[in-house]
N, C-alpha and C positions, 0 to 999 in steps of 0.2 A: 689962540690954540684951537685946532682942527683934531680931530679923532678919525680912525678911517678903519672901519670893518668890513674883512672881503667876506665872498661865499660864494660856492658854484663848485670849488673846484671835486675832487673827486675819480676813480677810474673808468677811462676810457680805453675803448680797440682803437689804431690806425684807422684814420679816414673817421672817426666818428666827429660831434660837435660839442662842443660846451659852451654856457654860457655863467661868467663871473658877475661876482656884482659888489662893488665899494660903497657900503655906505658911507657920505662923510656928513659929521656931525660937531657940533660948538660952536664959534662965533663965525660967521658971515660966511660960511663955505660954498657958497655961489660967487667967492672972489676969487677962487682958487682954480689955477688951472690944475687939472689930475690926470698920473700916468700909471702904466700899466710897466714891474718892469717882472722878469725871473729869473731866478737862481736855481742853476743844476746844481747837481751834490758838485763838489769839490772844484766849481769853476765862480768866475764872477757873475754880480750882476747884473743884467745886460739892460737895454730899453726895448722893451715890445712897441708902444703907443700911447700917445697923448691927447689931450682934447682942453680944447681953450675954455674960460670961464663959459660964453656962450655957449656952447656947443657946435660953434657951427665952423672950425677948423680942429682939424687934427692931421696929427703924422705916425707914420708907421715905419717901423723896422723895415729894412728891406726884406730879409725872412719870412715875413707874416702879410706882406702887401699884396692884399688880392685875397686874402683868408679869413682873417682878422676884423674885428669893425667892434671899433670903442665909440659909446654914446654916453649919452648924460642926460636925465631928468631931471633939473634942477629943483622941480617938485617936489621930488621925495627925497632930493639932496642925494643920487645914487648914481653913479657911473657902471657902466655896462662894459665887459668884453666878450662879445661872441666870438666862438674860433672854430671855425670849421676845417676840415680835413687835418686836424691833426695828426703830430707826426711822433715818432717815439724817441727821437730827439726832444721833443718838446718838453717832456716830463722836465717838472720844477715847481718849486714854490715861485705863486705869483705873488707880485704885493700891489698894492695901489699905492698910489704918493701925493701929498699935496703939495704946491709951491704958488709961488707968486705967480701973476697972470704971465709975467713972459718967462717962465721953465721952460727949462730946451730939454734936450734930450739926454742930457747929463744928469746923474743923480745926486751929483751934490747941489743943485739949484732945487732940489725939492726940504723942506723943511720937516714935513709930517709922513709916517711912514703907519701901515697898518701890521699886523702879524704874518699874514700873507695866508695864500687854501694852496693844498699840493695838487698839481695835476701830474697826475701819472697815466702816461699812453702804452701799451702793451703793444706790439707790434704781431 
């Protein structure tokens, strides 16, 4: 059992930055790989970005490639999404997720879910 608390999210103008932060907490959550996904009001939830147990592979949305940049301190047990140049599309609750080390970009391969932080972009 993994536990995962976000934070960061918050409003934003277009073009501004943010950065999220997952804590994941309980048993061995350096086995875990963790993604980043959002939810608009009234659409699905989509995948932003992932990062491997190590930190040293991840993938991204094509949407957010080139904007985006999710890390991980296995230290503090915390994954990172910085986003820059947000867009007012982008407004949504983000959530983190945990799964087994090979999660893909589907979100029924994640097992642990957190509450999620809203980002909301003002254009």
């Amino acid at each position: 059992q993994v536990q995962l608390v976000e934070s960061g999210g918050g409003l934003v103008q277009a073009g501004d930055s943010l950065r999220l932060s997952c804590v994941v907490s309980g048993h061995n959550p350096r086995n875990y790989a963790v993604a980043w996904f959002r939810q608009a009001l009234g659409k699905e939830r989509e995948f932003v970005a992932l990062i491997n147990t190590r930190g040293d592979s991840t993938m991204y949305a094509d949407p957010v490639q080139g904007r985006f940049a999710i890390s991980r301190d296995n230290a503090k047990d915390t994954v990172y999404l910085q986003m820059n140049d947000l867009r007012p599309e982008e407004s949504a609750v983000y959530y983190c997720a945990a799964g087994a080390p090979h999660s893909t970009t589907y979100k029924l391969t994640y097992d642990y879910w957190g509450q999620g932080t809203q980002v909301t972009v003002s254009s």
